[in-house]
N, C-alpha and C positions, 0 to 999 in steps of 0.2 A: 251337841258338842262333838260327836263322835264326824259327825260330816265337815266340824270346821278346823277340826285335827288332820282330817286329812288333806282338807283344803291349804293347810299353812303347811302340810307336806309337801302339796306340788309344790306351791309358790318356794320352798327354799330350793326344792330337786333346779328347778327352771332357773334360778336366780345363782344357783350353782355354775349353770352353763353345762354344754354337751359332755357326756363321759366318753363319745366318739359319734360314728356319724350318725346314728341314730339317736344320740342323746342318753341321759339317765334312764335306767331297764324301768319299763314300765309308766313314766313321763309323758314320752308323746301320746299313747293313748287317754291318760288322764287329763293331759290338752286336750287334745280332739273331742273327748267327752264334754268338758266344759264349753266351749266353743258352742258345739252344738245345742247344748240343755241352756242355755241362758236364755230367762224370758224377763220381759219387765214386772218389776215389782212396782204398786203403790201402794201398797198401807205396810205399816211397819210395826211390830211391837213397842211397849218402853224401853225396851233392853236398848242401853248405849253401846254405841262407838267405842270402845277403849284404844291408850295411846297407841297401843302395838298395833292394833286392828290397821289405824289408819295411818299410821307408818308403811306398814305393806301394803297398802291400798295407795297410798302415793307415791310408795318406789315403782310399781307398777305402771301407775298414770304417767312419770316423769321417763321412761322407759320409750314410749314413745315414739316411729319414725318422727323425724322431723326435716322439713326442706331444709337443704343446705346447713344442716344443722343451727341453723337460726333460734330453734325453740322459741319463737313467736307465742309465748302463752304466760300464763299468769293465772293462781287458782289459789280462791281462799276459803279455806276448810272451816265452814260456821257449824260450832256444835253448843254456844250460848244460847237457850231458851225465849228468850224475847226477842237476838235477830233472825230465829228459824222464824218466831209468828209473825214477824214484820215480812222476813221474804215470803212466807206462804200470803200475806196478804192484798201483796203483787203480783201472786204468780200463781191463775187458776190450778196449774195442773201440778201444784204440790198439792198431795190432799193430807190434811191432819199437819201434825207436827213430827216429820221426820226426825230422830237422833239426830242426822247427820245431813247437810247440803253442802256440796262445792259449786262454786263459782266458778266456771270456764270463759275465761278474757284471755280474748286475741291484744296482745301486745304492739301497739303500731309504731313503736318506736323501732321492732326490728324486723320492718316487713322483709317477705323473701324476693318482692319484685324492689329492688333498689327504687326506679324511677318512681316509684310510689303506688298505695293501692289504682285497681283499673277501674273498668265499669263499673258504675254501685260498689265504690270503695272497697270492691272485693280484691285478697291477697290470698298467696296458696298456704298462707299461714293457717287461714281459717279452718282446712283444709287439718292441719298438725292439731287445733285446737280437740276436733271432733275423733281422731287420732288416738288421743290423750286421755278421753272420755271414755272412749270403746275400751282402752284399758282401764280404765279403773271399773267400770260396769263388770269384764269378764274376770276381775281381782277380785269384785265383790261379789261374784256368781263363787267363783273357789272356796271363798272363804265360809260362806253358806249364809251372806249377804244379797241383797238386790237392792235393785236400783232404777229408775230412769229417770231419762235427759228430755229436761221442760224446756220448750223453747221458747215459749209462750209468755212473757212477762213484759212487765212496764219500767223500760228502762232505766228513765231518770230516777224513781224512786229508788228501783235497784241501786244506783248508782249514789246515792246520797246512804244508802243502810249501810251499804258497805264502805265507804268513804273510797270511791274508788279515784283514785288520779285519770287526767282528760285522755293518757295515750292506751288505758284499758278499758277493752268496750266487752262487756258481759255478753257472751252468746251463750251459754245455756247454763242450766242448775242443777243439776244433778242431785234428788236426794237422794239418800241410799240408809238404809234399816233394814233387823233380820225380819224377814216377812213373817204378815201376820198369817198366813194360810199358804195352801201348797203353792208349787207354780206350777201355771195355767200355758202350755204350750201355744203358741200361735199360728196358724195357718200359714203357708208360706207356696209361692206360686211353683206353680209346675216348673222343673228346671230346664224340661223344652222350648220352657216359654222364654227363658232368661239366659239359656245360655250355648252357642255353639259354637263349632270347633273350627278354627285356622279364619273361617270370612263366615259371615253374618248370610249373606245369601248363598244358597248353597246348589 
Protein backbone atom coordinates (compact mmCIF):
# COMPACT_ATOMS: atom_id res chain seq x y z
CA UNK A 1 0.00 0.00 0.00
CA UNK A 2 2.57 2.24 1.15
CA UNK A 3 4.56 1.84 -2.56
CA UNK A 4 1.14 2.62 -4.33
CA UNK A 5 0.68 5.77 -2.21
CA UNK A 6 3.55 7.01 -3.38
CA UNK A 7 3.03 5.88 -6.78
CA UNK A 8 -0.39 7.84 -7.02
CA UNK A 9 2.09 10.74 -5.67
CA UNK A 10 4.16 11.04 -8.62
CA UNK A 11 1.45 10.37 -10.95
CA UNK A 12 -0.43 13.56 -9.57
CA UNK A 13 3.14 15.68 -8.94
CA UNK A 14 3.60 14.69 -13.05
CA UNK A 15 0.09 15.37 -14.01
CA UNK A 16 0.43 18.64 -12.12
CA UNK A 17 2.91 19.77 -14.76
CA UNK A 18 6.46 21.44 -14.14
CA UNK A 19 6.72 23.79 -10.90
CA UNK A 20 9.81 25.29 -13.09
CA UNK A 21 12.52 24.00 -15.13
CA UNK A 22 13.22 21.15 -13.25
CA UNK A 23 9.71 20.29 -12.48
CA UNK A 24 8.02 19.37 -9.01
CA UNK A 25 11.16 19.05 -6.07
CA UNK A 26 11.78 15.63 -6.03
CA UNK A 27 9.49 14.35 -9.32
CA UNK A 28 12.08 13.95 -11.75
CA UNK A 29 14.05 11.66 -9.72
CA UNK A 30 11.12 9.49 -8.94
CA UNK A 31 10.65 9.41 -12.94
CA UNK A 32 13.82 8.47 -13.60
CA UNK A 33 13.57 5.74 -10.90
CA UNK A 34 10.51 4.32 -12.44
CA UNK A 35 11.61 4.34 -15.90
CA UNK A 36 14.49 2.55 -15.03
CA UNK A 37 12.96 -0.39 -12.36
CA UNK A 38 10.21 -1.27 -14.67
CA UNK A 39 10.33 -5.11 -15.56
CA UNK A 40 7.66 -7.28 -16.92
CA UNK A 41 5.17 -8.67 -14.82
CA UNK A 42 3.19 -12.09 -15.57
CA UNK A 43 1.24 -13.63 -12.82
CA UNK A 44 -0.73 -11.37 -10.93
CA UNK A 45 -2.58 -11.72 -7.57
CA UNK A 46 -6.65 -11.74 -7.23
CA UNK A 47 -6.51 -8.26 -5.94
CA UNK A 48 -8.50 -6.02 -8.73
CA UNK A 49 -8.15 -3.09 -10.81
CA UNK A 50 -10.27 -0.51 -9.05
CA UNK A 51 -12.09 2.43 -10.93
CA UNK A 52 -9.41 4.95 -9.67
CA UNK A 53 -6.51 2.60 -10.37
CA UNK A 54 -7.54 2.60 -14.04
CA UNK A 55 -8.49 6.01 -14.43
CA UNK A 56 -4.76 6.92 -13.85
CA UNK A 57 -3.61 4.14 -15.66
CA UNK A 58 -5.56 5.63 -18.83
CA UNK A 59 -4.91 9.29 -18.27
CA UNK A 60 -1.41 8.05 -18.58
CA UNK A 61 -1.93 5.75 -21.69
CA UNK A 62 -4.12 8.66 -23.58
CA UNK A 63 -0.96 10.99 -22.58
CA UNK A 64 0.72 9.75 -25.23
CA UNK A 65 3.09 11.31 -28.11
CA UNK A 66 1.18 10.96 -31.00
CA UNK A 67 1.95 11.66 -34.96
CA UNK A 68 0.40 14.63 -36.14
CA UNK A 69 -1.73 14.43 -33.20
CA UNK A 70 -3.98 12.02 -35.01
CA UNK A 71 -4.18 9.71 -31.94
CA UNK A 72 -4.61 6.68 -34.21
CA UNK A 73 -5.59 4.23 -31.37
CA UNK A 74 -8.50 2.76 -29.69
CA UNK A 75 -8.21 0.52 -26.30
CA UNK A 76 -10.66 -1.47 -24.48
CA UNK A 77 -10.19 -1.85 -20.80
CA UNK A 78 -11.77 -5.86 -20.22
CA UNK A 79 -11.86 -6.46 -16.48
CA UNK A 80 -15.34 -8.88 -16.87
CA UNK A 81 -14.13 -12.48 -15.83
CA UNK A 82 -15.27 -14.59 -18.81
CA UNK A 83 -13.89 -12.13 -21.44
CA UNK A 84 -10.45 -12.06 -19.63
CA UNK A 85 -10.73 -16.36 -19.97
CA UNK A 86 -11.94 -15.97 -23.51
CA UNK A 87 -8.82 -13.42 -24.35
CA UNK A 88 -6.40 -15.59 -22.45
CA UNK A 89 -7.67 -18.45 -24.61
CA UNK A 90 -6.40 -16.81 -27.68
CA UNK A 91 -3.55 -15.46 -26.32
CA UNK A 92 -0.60 -17.85 -25.33
CA UNK A 93 1.32 -15.38 -23.50
CA UNK A 94 -1.55 -14.13 -21.01
CA UNK A 95 -0.78 -16.72 -18.36
CA UNK A 96 -3.80 -17.16 -15.59
CA UNK A 97 -6.35 -14.81 -15.43
CA UNK A 98 -5.26 -11.37 -15.17
CA UNK A 99 -7.73 -8.64 -13.13
CA UNK A 100 -7.08 -6.51 -15.92
CA UNK A 101 -6.23 -6.58 -19.98
CA UNK A 102 -6.36 -3.64 -22.60
CA UNK A 103 -6.73 -3.87 -25.87
CA UNK A 104 -4.31 -1.77 -28.18
CA UNK A 105 -6.02 -1.10 -31.73
CA UNK A 106 -4.47 0.95 -34.36
CA UNK A 107 -7.38 2.97 -35.56
CA UNK A 108 -7.22 2.98 -39.69
CA UNK A 109 -9.71 5.32 -40.03
CA UNK A 110 -7.22 7.96 -38.99
CA UNK A 111 -3.97 6.83 -40.40
CA UNK A 112 -1.05 9.47 -40.12
CA UNK A 113 0.19 8.62 -43.94
CA UNK A 114 -3.12 10.43 -45.45
CA UNK A 115 -2.32 8.37 -48.90
CA UNK A 116 -2.91 5.28 -46.91
CA UNK A 117 -1.09 2.58 -44.84
CA UNK A 118 2.36 1.46 -46.95
CA UNK A 119 4.17 -1.80 -47.18
CA UNK A 120 2.57 -4.52 -45.01
CA UNK A 121 -0.30 -1.90 -44.22
CA UNK A 122 2.14 -0.32 -42.02
CA UNK A 123 1.19 3.49 -40.62
CA UNK A 124 3.44 5.52 -38.03
CA UNK A 125 0.17 5.32 -36.18
CA UNK A 126 1.21 1.91 -35.03
CA UNK A 127 4.18 3.49 -34.03
CA UNK A 128 1.67 5.97 -31.23
CA UNK A 129 -0.22 2.60 -30.58
CA UNK A 130 3.11 1.04 -28.84
CA UNK A 131 3.51 4.70 -27.43
CA UNK A 132 0.41 4.40 -25.50
CA UNK A 133 1.31 1.13 -24.12
CA UNK A 134 4.82 2.12 -22.74
CA UNK A 135 2.70 4.52 -20.89
CA UNK A 136 0.38 2.60 -19.42
CA UNK A 137 2.95 -0.25 -18.50
CA UNK A 138 5.38 2.65 -16.71
CA UNK A 139 1.67 4.03 -14.83
CA UNK A 140 1.45 0.62 -13.87
CA UNK A 141 5.09 0.18 -12.67
CA UNK A 142 4.11 3.66 -10.27
CA UNK A 143 1.37 2.63 -9.27
CA UNK A 144 2.87 -0.73 -7.80
CA UNK A 145 1.24 -2.47 -10.80
CA UNK A 146 2.73 -4.57 -13.72
CA UNK A 147 2.23 -5.64 -16.82
CA UNK A 148 3.16 -6.85 -20.17
CA UNK A 149 2.31 -6.45 -23.83
CA UNK A 150 1.43 -9.95 -25.71
CA UNK A 151 1.71 -9.82 -29.20
CA UNK A 152 1.17 -13.11 -29.78
CA UNK A 153 -2.59 -13.86 -30.41
CA UNK A 154 -5.26 -15.00 -32.84
CA UNK A 155 -6.82 -12.34 -34.31
CA UNK A 156 -10.11 -12.99 -35.59
CA UNK A 157 -11.18 -14.57 -32.34
CA UNK A 158 -9.84 -11.59 -30.66
CA UNK A 159 -11.78 -9.77 -32.78
CA UNK A 160 -15.17 -11.35 -32.56
CA UNK A 161 -14.57 -11.33 -27.99
CA UNK A 162 -14.31 -7.94 -28.34
CA UNK A 163 -16.85 -6.99 -30.97
CA UNK A 164 -14.36 -5.01 -32.42
CA UNK A 165 -15.44 -2.82 -35.69
CA UNK A 166 -13.48 -3.58 -39.27
CA UNK A 167 -11.29 0.02 -39.09
CA UNK A 168 -9.59 -1.42 -35.45
CA UNK A 169 -7.15 -3.97 -35.72
CA UNK A 170 -5.84 -5.25 -32.29
CA UNK A 171 -2.05 -5.19 -31.97
CA UNK A 172 -1.27 -5.99 -28.58
CA UNK A 173 -3.08 -6.91 -24.95
CA UNK A 174 -1.73 -5.86 -22.39
CA UNK A 175 -2.52 -7.43 -18.94
CA UNK A 176 -1.66 -5.83 -16.02
CA UNK A 177 -2.19 -7.07 -11.97
CA UNK A 178 -0.29 -6.33 -8.68
CA UNK A 179 2.40 -9.07 -8.99
CA UNK A 180 2.26 -12.13 -7.52
CA UNK A 181 6.24 -12.00 -6.38
CA UNK A 182 9.06 -9.54 -6.58
CA UNK A 183 10.28 -8.07 -9.96
CA UNK A 184 12.81 -9.86 -11.61
CA UNK A 185 15.35 -7.28 -13.26
CA UNK A 186 16.39 -8.13 -16.82
CA UNK A 187 19.59 -8.28 -18.57
CA UNK A 188 20.05 -5.53 -20.70
CA UNK A 189 22.93 -5.07 -23.54
CA UNK A 190 26.11 -3.24 -22.94
CA UNK A 191 25.33 0.45 -23.76
CA UNK A 192 28.65 0.42 -26.01
CA UNK A 193 27.03 -2.03 -27.85
CA UNK A 194 23.82 0.21 -28.53
CA UNK A 195 24.67 3.44 -28.36
CA UNK A 196 27.31 6.26 -29.78
CA UNK A 197 27.80 9.69 -29.90
CA UNK A 198 27.21 12.35 -33.05
CA UNK A 199 28.03 9.11 -36.17
CA UNK A 200 27.78 5.53 -35.66
CA UNK A 201 31.32 4.86 -36.95
CA UNK A 202 33.68 6.57 -35.25
Amino acid sequence: MREERAGRALVDAVDAGPAGPAGPAGSADAVLRVLRSRSVVRQYTGRQVDDEVLEMLVSAMLAAPTASNKQAWAFVAVRERRTLRLLGAFAPGIIGTPPLVVAACFDRSRPVDERGPGEGGWDMGLLCVAMAVENLLLAAHALGLGGCPVGGFREGPVRTVLRLPAHLDPVLLVPVGHPAGPLRPTDRRDRNEVLRHDTWEQ
